[in-house]
MIDOSE-1310 file (N, C-alpha, C; in nm, 2 decimals, decimal comma, always signed):
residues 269
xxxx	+3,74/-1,66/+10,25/+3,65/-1,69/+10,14/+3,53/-1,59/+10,15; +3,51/-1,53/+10,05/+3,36/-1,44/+10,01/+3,28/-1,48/+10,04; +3,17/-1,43/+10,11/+3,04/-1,47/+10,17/+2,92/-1,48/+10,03; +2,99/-1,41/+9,93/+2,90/-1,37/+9,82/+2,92/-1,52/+9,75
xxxx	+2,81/-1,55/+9,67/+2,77/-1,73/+9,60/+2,70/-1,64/+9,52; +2,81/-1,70/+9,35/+2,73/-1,69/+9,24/+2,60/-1,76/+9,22; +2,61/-1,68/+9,17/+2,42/-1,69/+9,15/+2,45/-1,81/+8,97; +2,42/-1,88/+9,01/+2,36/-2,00/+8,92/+2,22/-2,02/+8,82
xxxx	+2,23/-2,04/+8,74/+2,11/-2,03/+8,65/+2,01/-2,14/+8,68; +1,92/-2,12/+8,72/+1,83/-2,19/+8,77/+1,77/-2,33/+8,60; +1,78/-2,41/+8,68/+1,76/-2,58/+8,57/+1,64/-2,52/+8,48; +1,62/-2,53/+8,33/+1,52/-2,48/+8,27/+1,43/-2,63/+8,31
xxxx	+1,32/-2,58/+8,34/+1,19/-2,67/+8,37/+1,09/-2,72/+8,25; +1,11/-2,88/+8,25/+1,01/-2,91/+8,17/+0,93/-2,91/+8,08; +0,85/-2,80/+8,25/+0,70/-2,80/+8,18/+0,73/-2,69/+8,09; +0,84/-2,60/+8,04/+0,90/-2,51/+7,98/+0,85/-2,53/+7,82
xxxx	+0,96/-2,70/+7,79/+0,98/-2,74/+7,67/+0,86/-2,77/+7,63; +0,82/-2,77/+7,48/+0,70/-2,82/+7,41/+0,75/-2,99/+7,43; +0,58/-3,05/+7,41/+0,58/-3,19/+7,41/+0,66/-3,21/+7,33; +0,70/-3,32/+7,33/+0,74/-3,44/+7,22/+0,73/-3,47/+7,13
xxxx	+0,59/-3,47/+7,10/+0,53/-3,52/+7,02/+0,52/-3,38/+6,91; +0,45/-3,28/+6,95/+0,47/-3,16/+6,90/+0,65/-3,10/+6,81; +0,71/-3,12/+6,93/+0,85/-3,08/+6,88/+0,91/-3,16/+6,74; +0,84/-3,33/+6,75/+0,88/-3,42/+6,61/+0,77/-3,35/+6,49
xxxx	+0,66/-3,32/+6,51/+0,56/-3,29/+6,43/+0,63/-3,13/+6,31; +0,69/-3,03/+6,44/+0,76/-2,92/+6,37/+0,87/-2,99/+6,28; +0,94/-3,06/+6,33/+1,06/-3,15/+6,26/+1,01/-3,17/+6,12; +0,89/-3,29/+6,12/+0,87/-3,33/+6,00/+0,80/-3,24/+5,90
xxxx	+0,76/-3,17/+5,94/+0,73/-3,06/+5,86/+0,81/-2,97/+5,80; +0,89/-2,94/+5,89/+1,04/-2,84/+5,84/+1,09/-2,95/+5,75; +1,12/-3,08/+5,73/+1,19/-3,18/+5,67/+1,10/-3,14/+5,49; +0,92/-3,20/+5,51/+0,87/-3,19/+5,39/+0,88/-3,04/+5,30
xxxx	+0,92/-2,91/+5,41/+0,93/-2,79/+5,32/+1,01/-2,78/+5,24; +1,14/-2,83/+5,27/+1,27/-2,84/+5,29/+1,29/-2,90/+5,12; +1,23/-3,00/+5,20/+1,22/-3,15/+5,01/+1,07/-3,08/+4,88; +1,01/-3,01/+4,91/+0,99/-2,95/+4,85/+1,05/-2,83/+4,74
xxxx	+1,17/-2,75/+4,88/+1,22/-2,66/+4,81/+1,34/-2,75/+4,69; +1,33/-2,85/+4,76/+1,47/-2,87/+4,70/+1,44/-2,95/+4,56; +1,32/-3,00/+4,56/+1,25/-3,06/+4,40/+1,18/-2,95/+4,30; +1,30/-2,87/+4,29/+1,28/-2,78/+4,16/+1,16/-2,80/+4,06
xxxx	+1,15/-2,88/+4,02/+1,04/-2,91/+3,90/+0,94/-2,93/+3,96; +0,90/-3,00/+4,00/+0,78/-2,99/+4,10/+0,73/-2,86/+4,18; +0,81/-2,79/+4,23/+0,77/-2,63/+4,26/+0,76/-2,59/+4,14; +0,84/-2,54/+4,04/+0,78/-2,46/+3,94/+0,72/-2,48/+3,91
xxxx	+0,63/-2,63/+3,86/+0,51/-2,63/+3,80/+0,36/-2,61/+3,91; +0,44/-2,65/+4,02/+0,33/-2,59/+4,15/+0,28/-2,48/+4,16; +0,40/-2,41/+4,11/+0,40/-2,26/+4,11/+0,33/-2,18/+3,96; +0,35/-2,30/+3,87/+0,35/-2,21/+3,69/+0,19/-2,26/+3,72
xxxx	+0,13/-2,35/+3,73/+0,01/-2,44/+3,69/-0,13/-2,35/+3,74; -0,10/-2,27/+3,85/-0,21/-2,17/+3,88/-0,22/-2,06/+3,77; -0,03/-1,97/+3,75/-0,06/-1,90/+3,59/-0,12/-1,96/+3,48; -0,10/-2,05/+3,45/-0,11/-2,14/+3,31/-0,29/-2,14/+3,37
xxxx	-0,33/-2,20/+3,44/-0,50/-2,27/+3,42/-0,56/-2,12/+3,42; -0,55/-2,02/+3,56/-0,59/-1,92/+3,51/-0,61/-1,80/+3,39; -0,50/-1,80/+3,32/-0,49/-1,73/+3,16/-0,53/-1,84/+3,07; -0,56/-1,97/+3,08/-0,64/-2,04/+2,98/-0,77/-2,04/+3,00
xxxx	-0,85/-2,05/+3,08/-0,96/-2,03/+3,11/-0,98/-1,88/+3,11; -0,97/-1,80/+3,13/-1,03/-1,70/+3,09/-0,99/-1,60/+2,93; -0,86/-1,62/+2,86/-0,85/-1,57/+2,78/-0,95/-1,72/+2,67; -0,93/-1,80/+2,68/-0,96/-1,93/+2,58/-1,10/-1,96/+2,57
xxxx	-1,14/-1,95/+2,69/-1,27/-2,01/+2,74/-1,38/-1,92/+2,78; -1,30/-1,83/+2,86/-1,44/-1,68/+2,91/-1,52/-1,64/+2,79; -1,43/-1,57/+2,69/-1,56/-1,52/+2,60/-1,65/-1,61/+2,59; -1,66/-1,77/+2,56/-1,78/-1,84/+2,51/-1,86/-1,86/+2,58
xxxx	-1,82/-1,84/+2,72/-1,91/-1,92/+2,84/-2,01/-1,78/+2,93; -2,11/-1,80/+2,92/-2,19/-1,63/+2,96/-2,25/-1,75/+3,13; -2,17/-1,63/+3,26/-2,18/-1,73/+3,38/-2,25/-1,53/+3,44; -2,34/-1,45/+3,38/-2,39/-1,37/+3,42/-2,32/-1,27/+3,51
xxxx	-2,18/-1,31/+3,47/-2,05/-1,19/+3,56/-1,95/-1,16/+3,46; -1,84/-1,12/+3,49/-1,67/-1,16/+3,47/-1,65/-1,29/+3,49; -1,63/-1,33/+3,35/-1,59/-1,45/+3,42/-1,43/-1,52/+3,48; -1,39/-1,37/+3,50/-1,25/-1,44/+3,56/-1,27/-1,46/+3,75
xxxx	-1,42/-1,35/+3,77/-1,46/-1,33/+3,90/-1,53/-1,45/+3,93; -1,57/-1,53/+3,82/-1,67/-1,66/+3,80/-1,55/-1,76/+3,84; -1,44/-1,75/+3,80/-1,40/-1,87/+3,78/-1,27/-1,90/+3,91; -1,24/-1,77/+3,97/-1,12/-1,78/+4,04/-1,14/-1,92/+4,17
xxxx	-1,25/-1,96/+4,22/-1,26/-2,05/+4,29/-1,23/-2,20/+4,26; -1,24/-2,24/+4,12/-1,26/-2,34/+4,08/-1,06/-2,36/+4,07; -1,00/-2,21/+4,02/-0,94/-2,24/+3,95/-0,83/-2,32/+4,07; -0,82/-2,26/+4,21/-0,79/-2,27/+4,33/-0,81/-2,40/+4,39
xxxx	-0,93/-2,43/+4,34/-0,97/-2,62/+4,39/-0,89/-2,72/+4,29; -0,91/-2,69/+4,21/-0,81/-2,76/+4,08/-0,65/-2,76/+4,11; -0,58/-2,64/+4,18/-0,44/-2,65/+4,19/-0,42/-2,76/+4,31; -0,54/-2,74/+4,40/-0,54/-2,81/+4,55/-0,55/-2,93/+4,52
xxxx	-0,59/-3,02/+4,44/-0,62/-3,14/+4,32/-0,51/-3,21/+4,32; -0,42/-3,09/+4,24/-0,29/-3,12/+4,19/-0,19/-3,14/+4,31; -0,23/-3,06/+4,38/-0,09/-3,04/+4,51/-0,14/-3,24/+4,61; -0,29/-3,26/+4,58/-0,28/-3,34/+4,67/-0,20/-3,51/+4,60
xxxx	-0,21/-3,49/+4,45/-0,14/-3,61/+4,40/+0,06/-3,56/+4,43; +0,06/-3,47/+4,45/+0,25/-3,46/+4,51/+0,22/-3,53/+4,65; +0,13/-3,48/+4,73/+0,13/-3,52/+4,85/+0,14/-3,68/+4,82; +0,05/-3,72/+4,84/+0,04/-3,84/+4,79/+0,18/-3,98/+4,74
xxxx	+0,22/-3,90/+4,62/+0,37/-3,97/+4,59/+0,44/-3,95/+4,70; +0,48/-3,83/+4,79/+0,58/-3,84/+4,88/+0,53/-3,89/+4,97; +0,40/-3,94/+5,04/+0,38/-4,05/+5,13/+0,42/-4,16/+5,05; +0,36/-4,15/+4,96/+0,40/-4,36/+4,92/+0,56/-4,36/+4,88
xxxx	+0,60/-4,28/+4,86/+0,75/-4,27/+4,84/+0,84/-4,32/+4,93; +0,82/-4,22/+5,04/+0,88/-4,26/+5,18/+0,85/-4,41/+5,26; +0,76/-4,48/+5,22/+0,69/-4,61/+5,26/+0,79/-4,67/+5,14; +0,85/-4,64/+5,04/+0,90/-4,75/+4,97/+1,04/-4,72/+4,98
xxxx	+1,10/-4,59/+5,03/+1,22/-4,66/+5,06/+1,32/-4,67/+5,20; +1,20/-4,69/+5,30/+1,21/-4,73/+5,41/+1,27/-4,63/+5,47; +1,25/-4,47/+5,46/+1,28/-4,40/+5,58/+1,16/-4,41/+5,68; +1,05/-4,47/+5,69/+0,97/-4,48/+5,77/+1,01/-4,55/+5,89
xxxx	+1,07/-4,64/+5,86/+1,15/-4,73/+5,98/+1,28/-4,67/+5,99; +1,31/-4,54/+5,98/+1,45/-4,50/+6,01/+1,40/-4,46/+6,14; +1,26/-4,34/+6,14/+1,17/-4,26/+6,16/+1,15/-4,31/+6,33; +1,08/-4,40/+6,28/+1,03/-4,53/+6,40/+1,16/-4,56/+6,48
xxxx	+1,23/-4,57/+6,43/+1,38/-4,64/+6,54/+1,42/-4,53/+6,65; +1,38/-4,40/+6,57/+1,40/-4,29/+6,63/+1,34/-4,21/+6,76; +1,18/-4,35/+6,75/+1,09/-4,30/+6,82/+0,97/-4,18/+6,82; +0,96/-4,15/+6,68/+0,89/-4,05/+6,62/+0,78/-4,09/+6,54
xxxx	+0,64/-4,07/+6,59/+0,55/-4,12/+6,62/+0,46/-4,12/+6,43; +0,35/-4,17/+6,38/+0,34/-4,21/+6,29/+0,24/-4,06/+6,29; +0,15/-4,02/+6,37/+0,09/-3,85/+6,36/+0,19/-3,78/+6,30; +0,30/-3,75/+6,38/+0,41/-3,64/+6,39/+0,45/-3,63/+6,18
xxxx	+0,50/-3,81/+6,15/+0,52/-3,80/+6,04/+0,43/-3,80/+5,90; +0,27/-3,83/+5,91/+0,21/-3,80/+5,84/+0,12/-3,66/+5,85; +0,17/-3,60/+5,95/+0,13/-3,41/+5,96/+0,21/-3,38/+5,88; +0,39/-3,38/+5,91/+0,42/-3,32/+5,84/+0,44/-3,27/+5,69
xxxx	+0,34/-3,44/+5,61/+0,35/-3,42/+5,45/+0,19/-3,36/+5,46; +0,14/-3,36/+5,53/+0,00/-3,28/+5,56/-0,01/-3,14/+5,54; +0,10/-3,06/+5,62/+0,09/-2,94/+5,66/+0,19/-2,89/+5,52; +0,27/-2,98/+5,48/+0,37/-2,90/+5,34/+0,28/-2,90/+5,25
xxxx	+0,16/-2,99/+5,24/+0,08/-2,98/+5,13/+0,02/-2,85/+5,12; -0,06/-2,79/+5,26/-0,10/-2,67/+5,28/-0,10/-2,58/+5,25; +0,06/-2,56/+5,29/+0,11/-2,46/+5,24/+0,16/-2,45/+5,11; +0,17/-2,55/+5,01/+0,23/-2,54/+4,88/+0,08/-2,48/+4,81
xxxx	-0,01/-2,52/+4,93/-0,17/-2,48/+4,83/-0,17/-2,37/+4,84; -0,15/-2,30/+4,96/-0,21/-2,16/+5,01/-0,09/-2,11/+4,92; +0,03/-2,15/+4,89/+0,09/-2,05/+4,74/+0,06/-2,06/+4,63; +0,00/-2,19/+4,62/-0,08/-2,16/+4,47/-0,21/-2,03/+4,46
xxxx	-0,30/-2,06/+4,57/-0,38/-1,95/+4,63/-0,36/-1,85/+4,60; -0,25/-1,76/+4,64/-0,17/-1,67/+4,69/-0,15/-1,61/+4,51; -0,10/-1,69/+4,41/-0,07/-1,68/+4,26/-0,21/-1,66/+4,21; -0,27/-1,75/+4,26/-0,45/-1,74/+4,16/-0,45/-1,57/+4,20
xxxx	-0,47/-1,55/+4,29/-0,52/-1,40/+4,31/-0,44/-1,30/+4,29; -0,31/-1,30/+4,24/-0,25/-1,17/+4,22/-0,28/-1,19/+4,05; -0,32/-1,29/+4,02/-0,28/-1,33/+3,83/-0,46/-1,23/+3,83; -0,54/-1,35/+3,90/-0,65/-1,29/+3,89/-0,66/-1,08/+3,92
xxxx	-0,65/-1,07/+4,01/-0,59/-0,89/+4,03/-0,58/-0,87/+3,90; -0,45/-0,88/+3,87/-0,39/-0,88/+3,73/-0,50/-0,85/+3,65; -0,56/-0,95/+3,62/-0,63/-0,95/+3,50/-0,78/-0,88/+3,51; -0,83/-0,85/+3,60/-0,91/-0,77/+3,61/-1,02/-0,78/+3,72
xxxx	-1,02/-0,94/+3,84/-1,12/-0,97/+3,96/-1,07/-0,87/+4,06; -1,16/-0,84/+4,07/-1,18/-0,75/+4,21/-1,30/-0,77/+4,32; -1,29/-0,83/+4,44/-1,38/-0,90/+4,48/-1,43/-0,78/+4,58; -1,54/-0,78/+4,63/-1,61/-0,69/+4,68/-1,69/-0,77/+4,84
xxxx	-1,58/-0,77/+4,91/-1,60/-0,84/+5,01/-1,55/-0,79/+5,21; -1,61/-0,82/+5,27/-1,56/-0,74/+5,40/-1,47/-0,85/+5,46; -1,43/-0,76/+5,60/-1,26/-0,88/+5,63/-1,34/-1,01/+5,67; -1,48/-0,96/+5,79/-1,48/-1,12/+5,82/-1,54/-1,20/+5,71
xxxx	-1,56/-1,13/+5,57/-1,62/-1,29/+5,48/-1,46/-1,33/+5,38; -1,36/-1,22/+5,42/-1,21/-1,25/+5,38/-1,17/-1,41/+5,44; -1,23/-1,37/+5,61/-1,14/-1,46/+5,71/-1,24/-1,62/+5,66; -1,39/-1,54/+5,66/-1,49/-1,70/+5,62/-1,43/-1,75/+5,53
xxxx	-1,36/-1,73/+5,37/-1,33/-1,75/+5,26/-1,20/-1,84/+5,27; -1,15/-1,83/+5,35/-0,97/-1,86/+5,36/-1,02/-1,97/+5,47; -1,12/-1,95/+5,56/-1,13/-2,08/+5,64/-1,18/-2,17/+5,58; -1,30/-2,16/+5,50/-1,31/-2,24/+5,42/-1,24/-2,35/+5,33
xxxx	-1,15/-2,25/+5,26/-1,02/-2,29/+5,14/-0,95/-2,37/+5,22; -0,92/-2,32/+5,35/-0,79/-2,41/+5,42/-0,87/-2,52/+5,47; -0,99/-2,55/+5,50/-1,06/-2,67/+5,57/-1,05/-2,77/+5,43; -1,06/-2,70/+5,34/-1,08/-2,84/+5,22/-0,96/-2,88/+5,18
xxxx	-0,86/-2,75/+5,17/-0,74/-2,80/+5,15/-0,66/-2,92/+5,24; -0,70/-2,91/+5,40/-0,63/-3,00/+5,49/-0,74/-3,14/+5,46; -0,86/-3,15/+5,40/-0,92/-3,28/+5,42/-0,86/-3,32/+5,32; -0,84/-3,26/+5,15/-0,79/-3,33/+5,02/-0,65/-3,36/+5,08
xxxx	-0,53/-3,33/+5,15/-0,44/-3,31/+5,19/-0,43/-3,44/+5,26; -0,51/-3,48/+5,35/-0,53/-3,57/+5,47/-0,55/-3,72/+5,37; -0,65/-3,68/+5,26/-0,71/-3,79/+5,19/-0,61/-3,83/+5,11; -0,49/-3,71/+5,06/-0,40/-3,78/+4,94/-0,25/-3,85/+5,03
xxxx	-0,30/-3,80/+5,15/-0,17/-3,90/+5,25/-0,20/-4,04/+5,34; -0,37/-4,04/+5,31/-0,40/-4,15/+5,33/-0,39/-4,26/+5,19; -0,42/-4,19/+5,04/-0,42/-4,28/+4,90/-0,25/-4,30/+4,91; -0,14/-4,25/+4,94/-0,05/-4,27/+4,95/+0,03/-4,40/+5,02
xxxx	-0,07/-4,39/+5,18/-0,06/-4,53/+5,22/-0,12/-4,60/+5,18; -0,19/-4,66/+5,10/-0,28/-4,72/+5,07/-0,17/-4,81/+4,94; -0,15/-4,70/+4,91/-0,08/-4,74/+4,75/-0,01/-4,78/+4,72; +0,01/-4,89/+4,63/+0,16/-4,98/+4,66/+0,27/-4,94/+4,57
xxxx	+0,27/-4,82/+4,48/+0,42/-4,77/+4,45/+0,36/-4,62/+4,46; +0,45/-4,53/+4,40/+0,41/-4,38/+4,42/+0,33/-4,33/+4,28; +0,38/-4,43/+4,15/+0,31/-4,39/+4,02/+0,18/-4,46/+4,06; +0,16/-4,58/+4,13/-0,01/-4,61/+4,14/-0,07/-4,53/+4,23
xxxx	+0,01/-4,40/+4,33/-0,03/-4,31/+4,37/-0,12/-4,20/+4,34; +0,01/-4,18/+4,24/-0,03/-4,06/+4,15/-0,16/-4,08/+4,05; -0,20/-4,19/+4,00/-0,29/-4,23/+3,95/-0,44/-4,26/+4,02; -0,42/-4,31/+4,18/-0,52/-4,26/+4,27/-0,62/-4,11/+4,24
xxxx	-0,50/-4,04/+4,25/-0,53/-3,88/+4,30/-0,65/-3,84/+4,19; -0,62/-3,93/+4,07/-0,67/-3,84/+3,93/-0,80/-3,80/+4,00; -0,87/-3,88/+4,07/-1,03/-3,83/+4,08/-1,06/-3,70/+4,18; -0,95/-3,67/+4,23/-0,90/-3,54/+4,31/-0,95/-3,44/+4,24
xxxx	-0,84/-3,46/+4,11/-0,77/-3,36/+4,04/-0,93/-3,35/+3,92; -1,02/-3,46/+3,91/-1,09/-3,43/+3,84/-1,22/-3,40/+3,89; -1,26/-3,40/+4,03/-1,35/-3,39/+4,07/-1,44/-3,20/+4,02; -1,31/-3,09/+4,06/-1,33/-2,97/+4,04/-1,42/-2,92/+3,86
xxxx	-1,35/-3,01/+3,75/-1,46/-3,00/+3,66/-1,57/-3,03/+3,67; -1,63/-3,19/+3,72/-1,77/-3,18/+3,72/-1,82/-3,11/+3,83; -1,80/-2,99/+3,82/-1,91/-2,91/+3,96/-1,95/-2,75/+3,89; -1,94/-2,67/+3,96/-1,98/-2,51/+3,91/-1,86/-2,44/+3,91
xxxx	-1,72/-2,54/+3,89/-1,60/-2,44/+3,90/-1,60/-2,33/+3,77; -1,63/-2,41/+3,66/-1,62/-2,33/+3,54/-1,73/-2,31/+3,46; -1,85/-2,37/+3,49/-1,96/-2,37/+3,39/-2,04/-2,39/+3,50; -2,18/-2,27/+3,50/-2,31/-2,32/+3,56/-2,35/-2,48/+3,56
xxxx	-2,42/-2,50/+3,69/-2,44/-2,66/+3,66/-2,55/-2,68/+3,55; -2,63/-2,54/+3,54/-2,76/-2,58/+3,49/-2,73/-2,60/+3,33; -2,60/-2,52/+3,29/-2,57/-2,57/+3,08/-2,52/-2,68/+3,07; -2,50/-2,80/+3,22/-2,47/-2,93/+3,18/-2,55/-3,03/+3,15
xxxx	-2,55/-3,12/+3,07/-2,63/-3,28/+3,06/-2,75/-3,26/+3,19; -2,82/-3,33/+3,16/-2,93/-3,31/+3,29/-2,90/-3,43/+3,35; -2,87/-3,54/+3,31/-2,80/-3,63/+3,40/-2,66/-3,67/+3,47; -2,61/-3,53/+3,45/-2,51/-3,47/+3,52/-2,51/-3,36/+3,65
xxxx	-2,67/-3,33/+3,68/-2,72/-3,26/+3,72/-2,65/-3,27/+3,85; -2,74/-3,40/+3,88/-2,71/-3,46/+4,06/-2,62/-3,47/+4,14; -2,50/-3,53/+4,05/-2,41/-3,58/+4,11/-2,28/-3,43/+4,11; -2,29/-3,34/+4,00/-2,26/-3,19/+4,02/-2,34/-3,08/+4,14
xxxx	-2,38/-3,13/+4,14/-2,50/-3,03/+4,28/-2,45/-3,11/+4,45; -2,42/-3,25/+4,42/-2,39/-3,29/+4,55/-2,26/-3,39/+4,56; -2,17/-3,33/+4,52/-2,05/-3,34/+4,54/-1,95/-3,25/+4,62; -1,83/-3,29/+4,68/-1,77/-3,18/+4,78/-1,74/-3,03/+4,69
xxxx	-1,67/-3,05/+4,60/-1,60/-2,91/+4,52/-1,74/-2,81/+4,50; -1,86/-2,87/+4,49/-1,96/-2,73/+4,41/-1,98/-2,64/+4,54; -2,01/-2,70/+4,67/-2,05/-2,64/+4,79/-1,97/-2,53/+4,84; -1,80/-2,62/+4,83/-1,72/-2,49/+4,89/-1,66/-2,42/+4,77
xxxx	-1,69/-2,41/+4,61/-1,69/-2,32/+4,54/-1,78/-2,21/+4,54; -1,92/-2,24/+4,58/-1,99/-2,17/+4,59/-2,00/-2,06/+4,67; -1,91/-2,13/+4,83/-1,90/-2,07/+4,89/-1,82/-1,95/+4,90; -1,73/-2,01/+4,85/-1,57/-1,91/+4,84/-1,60/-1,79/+4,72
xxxx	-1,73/-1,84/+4,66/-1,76/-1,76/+4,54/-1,89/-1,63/+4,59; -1,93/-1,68/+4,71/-2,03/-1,58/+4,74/-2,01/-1,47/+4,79; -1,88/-1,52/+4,90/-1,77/-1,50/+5,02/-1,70/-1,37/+4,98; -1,65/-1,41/+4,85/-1,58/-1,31/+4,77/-1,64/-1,21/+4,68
xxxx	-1,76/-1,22/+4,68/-1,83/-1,11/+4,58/-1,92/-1,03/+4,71; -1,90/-1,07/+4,83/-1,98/-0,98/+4,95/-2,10/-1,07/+4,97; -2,14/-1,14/+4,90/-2,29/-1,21/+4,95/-2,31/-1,33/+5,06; -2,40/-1,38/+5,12/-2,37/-1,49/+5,21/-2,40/-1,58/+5,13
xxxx	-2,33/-1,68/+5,22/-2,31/-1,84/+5,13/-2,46/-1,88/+5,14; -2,52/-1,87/+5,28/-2,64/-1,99/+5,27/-2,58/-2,10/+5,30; -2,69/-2,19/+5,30/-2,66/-2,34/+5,33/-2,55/-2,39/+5,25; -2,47/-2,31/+5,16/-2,36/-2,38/+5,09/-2,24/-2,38/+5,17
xxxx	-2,24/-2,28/+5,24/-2,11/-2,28/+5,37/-2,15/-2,42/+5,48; -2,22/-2,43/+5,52/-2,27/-2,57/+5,60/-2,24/-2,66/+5,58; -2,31/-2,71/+5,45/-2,30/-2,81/+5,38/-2,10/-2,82/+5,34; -2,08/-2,75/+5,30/-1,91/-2,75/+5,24/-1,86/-2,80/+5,37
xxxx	-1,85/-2,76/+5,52/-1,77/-2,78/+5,62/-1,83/-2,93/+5,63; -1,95/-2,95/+5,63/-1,96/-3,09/+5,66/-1,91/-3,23/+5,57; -1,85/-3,16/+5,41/-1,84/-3,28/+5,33/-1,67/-3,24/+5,38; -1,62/-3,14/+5,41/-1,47/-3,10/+5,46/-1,43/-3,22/+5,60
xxxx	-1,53/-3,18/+5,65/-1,49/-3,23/+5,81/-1,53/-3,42/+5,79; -1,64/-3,45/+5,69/-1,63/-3,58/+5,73/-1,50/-3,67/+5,62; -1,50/-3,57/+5,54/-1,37/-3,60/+5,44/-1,20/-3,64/+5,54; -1,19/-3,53/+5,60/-1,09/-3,52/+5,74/-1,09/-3,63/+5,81
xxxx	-1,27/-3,66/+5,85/-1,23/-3,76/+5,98/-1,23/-3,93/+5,89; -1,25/-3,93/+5,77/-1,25/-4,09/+5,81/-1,12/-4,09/+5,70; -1,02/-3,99/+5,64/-0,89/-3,99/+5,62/-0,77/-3,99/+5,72; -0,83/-3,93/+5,83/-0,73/-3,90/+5,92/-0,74/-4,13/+6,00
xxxx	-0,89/-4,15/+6,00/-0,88/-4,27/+6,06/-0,79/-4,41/+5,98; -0,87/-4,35/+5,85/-0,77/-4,44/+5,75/-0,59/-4,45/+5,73; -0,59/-4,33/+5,70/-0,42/-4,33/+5,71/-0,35/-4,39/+5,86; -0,43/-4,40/+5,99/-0,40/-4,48/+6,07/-0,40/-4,63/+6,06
xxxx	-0,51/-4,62/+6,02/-0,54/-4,82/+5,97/-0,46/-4,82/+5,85; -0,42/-4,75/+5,76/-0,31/-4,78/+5,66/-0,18/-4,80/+5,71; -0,13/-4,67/+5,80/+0,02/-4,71/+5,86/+0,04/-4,83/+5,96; -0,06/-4,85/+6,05/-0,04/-4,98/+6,15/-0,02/-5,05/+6,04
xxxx	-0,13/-5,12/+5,90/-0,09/-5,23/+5,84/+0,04/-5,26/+5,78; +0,12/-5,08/+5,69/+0,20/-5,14/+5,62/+0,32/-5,16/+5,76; +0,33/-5,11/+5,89/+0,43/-5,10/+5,97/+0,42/-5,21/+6,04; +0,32/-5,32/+6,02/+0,29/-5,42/+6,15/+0,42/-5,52/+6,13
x	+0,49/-5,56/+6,01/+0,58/-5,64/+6,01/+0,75/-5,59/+6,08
């Protein structure tokens, strides 16, 4: 017998594999991209609704409205919070969706934790926003914004965008659990979706009602419009970058706590 001994592949180690918890979290996320791609109508219009708002507001609306710039350079922030509006009532239906026809308890049997599966309609929301994003700015290109800006107020601009997009995102998967069918879902969202008009997306605050004044000045959408609007023309935010991260982050934390006290309730039976 040969003194030589194959050499055997040593046991892959543990501490190698990603957690558990992590490994279900990629899962459900790859799952909501997936059901995304595969609801046709719902992407196209995800997709058409950034063309469509942006070429109505500026060919319809720009000439009348004097915002002391271009107003397609005036408006591309708002038009971006508005799609993020939209994306968060999809989000939304596909949480309350999934609560109504019991793959949540398929989920659970499986041992796949209630984080793991509310990230991943979290993180598809994101990303359907950052492509709506992605459409506002080539349309905008297109049509004539050219922003005048350095990388790191590129990178401040996009962190921004993504902090509000994950709190509206977080907030429309908490109205989801909350909601007892997916159309009283979708009906939740509206104030999402309507919040971006009353602020500085499309009209200075100051040509509004004067008793519209207040509640436009200190609401979430005017702060991180402003910012993403200062960000992008080269100037600094000022206390509007501050202020935006803090209605972002407290938006996040008491959605992120909610949609927990929403899922223990509807799962406690």
């Amino acid at each position: 017998m040969s003194d030589l001994a194959l050499d055997r592949p040593a046991p892959r180690s543990s501490a190698a594999r990603p957690p558990a918890g992590f490994r279900d979290t990629v899962t459900m996320v790859d799952r909501c991209v997936r059901l995304s791609r595969r609801n046709m109508d719902a992407l196209i219009t995800a997709l058409m609704l950034p063309i469509m708002l942006m070429l109505m507001f500026v060919y319809l609306f720009g000439g009348a409205i004097d915002t002391g710039t271009a107003y397609v350079t005036y408006v591309v922030p708002g038009v971006i919070l508005l799609c993020a509006g939209f994306g968060s009532a999809t989000t939304a239906i596909s949480v309350s969706q999934d609560m109504k026809i019991g793959i949540i308890d398929r989920f659970r049997s499986m041992d796949i934790g209630p984080a793991a599966l509310l990230t991943g309609h979290v993180v598809a929301s994101v990303v359907r926003n950052l492509a709506s994003s992605i459409l506002v700015f080539g349309v905008a290109l297109a049509i004539g914004f050219r922003p005048h800006t350095s990388a790191a107020q590129w990178a401040a601009a996009v962190g921004v965008l993504v902090l509000f997009m994950l709190a509206v995102s977080w907030f429309a998967a908490m109205i989801g659990l909350f909601a007892s069918s997916p159309e009283a879902a979708n009906g939740f969202t509206f104030f999402v979706m309507f919040l971006p008009y009353a602020s500085s997306a499309f009209v200075p605050i100051a040509t509004m009602p004067t008793w519209l004044h207040g509640f436009s000045r200190h609401q979430p959408c005017t702060p991180v419009i402003e910012s993403i609007r200062a960000l992008l023309a080269g100037h600094a935010p000022g206390s509007n970058a501050s202020i935006a991260i803090i209605w972002c982050v407290g938006i996040l934390a008491v959605s992120v706590a909610g949609s927990t006290f929403a899922f223990r309730r509807r799962t406690a039976a």
